[in-house]
Residue, then its C-alpha position, 0 to 999 in steps of 0.5 A: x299198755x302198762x299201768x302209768x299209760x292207762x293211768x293218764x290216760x284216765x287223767x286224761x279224759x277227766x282233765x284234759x286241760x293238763x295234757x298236752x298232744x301232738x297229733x291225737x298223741x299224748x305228748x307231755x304232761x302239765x307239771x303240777x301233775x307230775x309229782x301226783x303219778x309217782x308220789x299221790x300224796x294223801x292230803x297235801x302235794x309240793x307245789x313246782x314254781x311256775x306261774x297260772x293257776x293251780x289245782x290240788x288233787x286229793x287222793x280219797x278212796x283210790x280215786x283223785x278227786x279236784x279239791x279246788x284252786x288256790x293261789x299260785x306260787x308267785x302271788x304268795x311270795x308277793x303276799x309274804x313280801x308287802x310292805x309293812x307300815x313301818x317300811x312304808x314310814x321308813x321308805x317316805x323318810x328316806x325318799x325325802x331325806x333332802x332339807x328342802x322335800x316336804x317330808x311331813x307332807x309325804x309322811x301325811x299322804x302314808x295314812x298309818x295309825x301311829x303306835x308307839x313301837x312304831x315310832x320306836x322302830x322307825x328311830x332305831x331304823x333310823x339311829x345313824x342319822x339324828x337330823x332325820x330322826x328328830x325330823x320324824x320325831x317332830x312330825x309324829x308329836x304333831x299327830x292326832x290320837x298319838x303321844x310319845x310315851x317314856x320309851x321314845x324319849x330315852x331313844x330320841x336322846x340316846x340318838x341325839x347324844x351318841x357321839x360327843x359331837x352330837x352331845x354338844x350340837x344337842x345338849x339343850x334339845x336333849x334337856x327339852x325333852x328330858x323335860x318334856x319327859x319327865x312332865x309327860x307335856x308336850x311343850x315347854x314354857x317359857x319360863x322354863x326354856x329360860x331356867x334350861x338355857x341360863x343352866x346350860x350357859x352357866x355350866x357349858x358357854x362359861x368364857x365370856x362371862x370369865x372374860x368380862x369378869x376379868x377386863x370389868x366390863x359388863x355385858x349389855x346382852x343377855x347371856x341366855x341368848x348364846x344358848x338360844x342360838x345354838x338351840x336354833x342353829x340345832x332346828x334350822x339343821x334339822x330342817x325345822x326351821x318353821x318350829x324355829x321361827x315360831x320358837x324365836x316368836x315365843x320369846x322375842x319380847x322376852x329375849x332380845x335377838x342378836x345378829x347371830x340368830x337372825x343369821x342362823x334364821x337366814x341360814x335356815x331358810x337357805x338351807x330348805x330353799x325358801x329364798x323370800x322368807x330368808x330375804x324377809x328375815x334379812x330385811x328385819x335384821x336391817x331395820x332393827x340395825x344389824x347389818x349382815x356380812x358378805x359372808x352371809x350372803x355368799x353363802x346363800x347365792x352358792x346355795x341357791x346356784x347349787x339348786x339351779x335356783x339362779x333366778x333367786x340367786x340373781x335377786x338375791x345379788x341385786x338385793x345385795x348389791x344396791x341394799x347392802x352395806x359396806x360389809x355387805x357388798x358383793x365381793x370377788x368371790x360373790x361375783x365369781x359364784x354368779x359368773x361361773x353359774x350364769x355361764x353354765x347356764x348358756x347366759x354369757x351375755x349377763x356373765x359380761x354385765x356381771x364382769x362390768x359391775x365387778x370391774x366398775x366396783x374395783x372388785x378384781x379376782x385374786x389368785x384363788x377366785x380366779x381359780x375358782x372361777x375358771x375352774x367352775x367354767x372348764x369343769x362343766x365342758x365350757x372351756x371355750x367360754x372361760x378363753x372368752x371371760x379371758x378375752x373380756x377382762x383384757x378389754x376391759x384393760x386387765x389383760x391375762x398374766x403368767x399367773x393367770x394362764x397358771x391358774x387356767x392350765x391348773x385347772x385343765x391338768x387337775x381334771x386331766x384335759x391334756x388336749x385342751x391343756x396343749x392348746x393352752x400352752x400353745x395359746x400362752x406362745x401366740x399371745x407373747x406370754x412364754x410359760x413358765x416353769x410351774x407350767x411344764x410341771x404341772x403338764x409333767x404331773x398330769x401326763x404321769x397321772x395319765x400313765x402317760x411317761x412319753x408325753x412327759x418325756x416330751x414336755x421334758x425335752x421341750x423345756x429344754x428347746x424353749x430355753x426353760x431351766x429346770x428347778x427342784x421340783x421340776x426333777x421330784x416330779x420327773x423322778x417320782x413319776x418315773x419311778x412310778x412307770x418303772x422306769x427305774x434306769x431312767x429315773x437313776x440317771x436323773x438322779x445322778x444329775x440332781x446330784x452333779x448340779x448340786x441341787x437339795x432335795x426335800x427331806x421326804x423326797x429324799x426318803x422317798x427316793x431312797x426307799x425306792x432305790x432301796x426297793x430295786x437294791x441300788x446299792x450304789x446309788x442310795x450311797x451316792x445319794x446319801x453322800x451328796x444329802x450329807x452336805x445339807x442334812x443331818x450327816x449322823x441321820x443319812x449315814x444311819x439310814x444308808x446303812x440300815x438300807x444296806x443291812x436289809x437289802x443283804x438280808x433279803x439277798x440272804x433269803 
């Protein structure tokens, strides 16, 4: 027996739990001991990665001895990767990054003791996103046994002043500050909030008091008031718009609101989906006699449909609906944001009392919301309900045109629906509405999109079987997507017939075109080309640029 079977032997018999055996034979070895055999280190041993327990064994006077059990190699790794406070900070902050999360409370249930590095950490962590930061800001000042010092101040404004978009969405929270700074307080007076936005209105919002100067008129509302608002809008966009409404509180008796800050208040409340206090606000502002615009109340209902909130978009509408003025009442795009989000939501039949109310208000859908419209249907999947809103309004005795069909196919061929969109043509047949030329383009753009040159091929030769005539932009579409497939010989052929029938091609399609050819070293047909352009553009302008083709295309077959 050699000396390193006696040796584990010995081991053996005094840990036993470090071998393994097979049969009465020793079979392996554990592998903390390993290292031990070949390299017994004096006071210290290299630990393998595994994990369970270890034990160190120490030489001392030629005997190992167990010097005790330590914690393993994952349990330090674990230990060397927890959390510091301003991760955990950090990780809050961003975990409730949206306006409408409760971001003070989940800050609250941290529990950290607040230092000024820390926050002045956790703002340089956070130096790209100014909302946020300020949102931490705010949160931090409210905290017990805890004042911002100079120091995160100056960084608090360099973050709200490093672009000059921040500089002018900022300037007056830059100016409080400054203040707050310089007096080390922790609020500003009103006095004082008034002396910042007189000189911030005087240096920076200059034209309306050069325009009455001017015409000799005098102004009936205080000038201050625009710089108020923009102090507001700057809050509500940082979601705080509670410090908002008790800042517009302070100085209410002092400045008298205008339409404007009631809408930035209603923005604001909308932002952070708080609907009932922004119907509040909107109520107030009806009694002091401003009346909201539609504007403003269809940017609240997509913002309430966006957040899933129908049931207080649906309030929202009836408020507008029976309560609103003549600016205020619904119009098509208000009825097309209800209707597309009722039918997302599986509730047609109230999507046809909606169509009802628009059809009584005379509110029809023009072009663009019809688009819109069919487009919000079709893209949530529901391509059967937008032919059955179709259906309804032929009811109701606005049967669906050419344009309206367009808009229908537009909206299949943007999102590549190219089933669905064959069926719509064969749709547009069947009820006596013969597609248009505008129809098969766009079918031809969206195959080509597709990589699909056979479908096109096919589109192209059925405009032909159903007595459609081609126009310019039929032939760009057709050619530029050819040459996109590569299909090289097929789109000079076209070519070659845009120019036997004489037809203009726009100027970027035209150097469009001839850059490819120039690329394939047509020769001939950028000169054929460029001949028939001679005749609607600049002669001097596409005989130059013939030639430079020319010169670069044989210095290329030079090299």
């Amino acid at each position: 027996m050699n000396r390193i079977s006696k040796t584990l032997l010995q081991f053996r018999n005094h840990f036993p739990s470090s071998f393994r055996t097979i049969n009465g034979r020793l079979s392996s070895v554990s592998p903390s001991i390993l290292p031990l055999l070949y390299y017994p280190p004096k006071f210290s041993v290299s630990i393998p990665s595994f994990s369970g327990s270890i034990t160190f064994l120490v030489r001392f006077n030629s005997q190992f001895v167990r010097s005790g059990s330590y914690c393993t190699l994952t349990e330090v790794e674990g230990e060397e990767s927890s959390e510091t406070n301003a991760d955990k900070l950090h990780k809050a902050i961003v975990d409730n990054s949206y306006a409408h999360h409760d971001m003070d409370g989940a800050l609250d249930q941290v529990g950290v003791y607040l230092t000024t590095d820390l926050v002045a950490e956790i703002l340089h962590r956070l130096r790209f996103d100014e909302k946020l930061a300020f949102r931490f800001f705010t949160w931090a000042a409210r905290q017990e046994n805890y004042s911002h010092e100079p120091r995160v101040y100056n960084e608090m404004i360099d973050i709200l002043s490093s672009t000059r978009y921040k500089v002018k969405q900022f300037r007056i929270v830059c100016d409080l500050l400054d203040y707050m700074k310089r007096n080390d307080k922790n609020t500003v007076p009103v006095e004082v909030l008034f002396g910042i936005l007189r000189n911030y209105t005087d240096k920076y919002l200059t034209s309306l008091q050069k325009f009455a100067k001017k015409k000799k008129i005098r102004v009936k509302r205080q000038p201050e008031i625009n710089a108020f608002n923009l102090l507001l809008d700057a809050l509500c966009k940082c979601s705080l718009v509670e410090d908002a409404e008790a800042l517009l509180r302070r100085v209410k008796k002092t400045l008298k609101p205008d339409a404007n800050t009631y809408n930035i208040m209603f923005f604001g409340w909308c932002r952070v989906r708080n609907p009932g206090r922004g119907i509040r606000v909107l109520e107030e502002m009806i009694e002091l006699g401003y009346e909201p615009d539609n504007f403003t109340y269809n940017t609240a209902i997509a913002s309430f449909c966006k957040a899933g909130m129908l049931k207080e978009a649906c309030e929202f509408f009836e408020f507008m609906r029976t309560k609103g003025s003549t600016l205020s009442s619904p119009t098509a795009k208000t009825y097309a944001i209800m209707i597309v989000a009722l039918v997302n939501n599986g509730r047609m039949e109230e999507c046809f009392k909606y169509l009802d109310y628009m059809v009584k208000s005379g509110c029809l859908p023009d072009v663009s919301t019809y688009k819109e419209l069919i487009e919000g249907i079709c893209v949530a999947g529901k391509v059967q309900e937008a032919y059955m809103f179709l259906e309804e309004m032929g009811k109701k005795g606005y049967p669906p045109d050419i344009v309206t069909y367009n808009c229908f196919l537009k909206v299949l061929c943007d999102n590549k629906m190219s089933d669905d969109a064959l069926r719509h043509c064969d749709r547009m047949i069947e009820v006596g509405c013969l597609p248009s030329v505008q129809t098969y383009n766009m079918l031809v753009s969206m195959f080509f999109e597709m990589n699909d040159h056979n479908g096109a091929f096919q589109v192209w030769y059925e405009m032909d079987r159903n007595g459609c005539t081609r126009d310019v932009d039929s032939y760009c579409i057709m050619i530029e997507g050819l040459f996109g497939c590569n299909k090289v010989g097929d789109a000079c052929l076209l070519l070659e017939e845009v120019v036997n029938k004489g037809m203009k091609l726009p100027f970027r399609k035209f150097d469009s075109f001839l850059m490819q050819l120039s690329v394939n070293g047509n020769l001939k047909a950028i000169h054929r080309l460029s001949e028939h352009m001679r005749k609607f553009y600049n002669r001097a302008m596409a005989r130059r640029f013939s030639l430079n083709q020319k010169r670069m295309s044989m210095s290329l077959r030079g090299k």
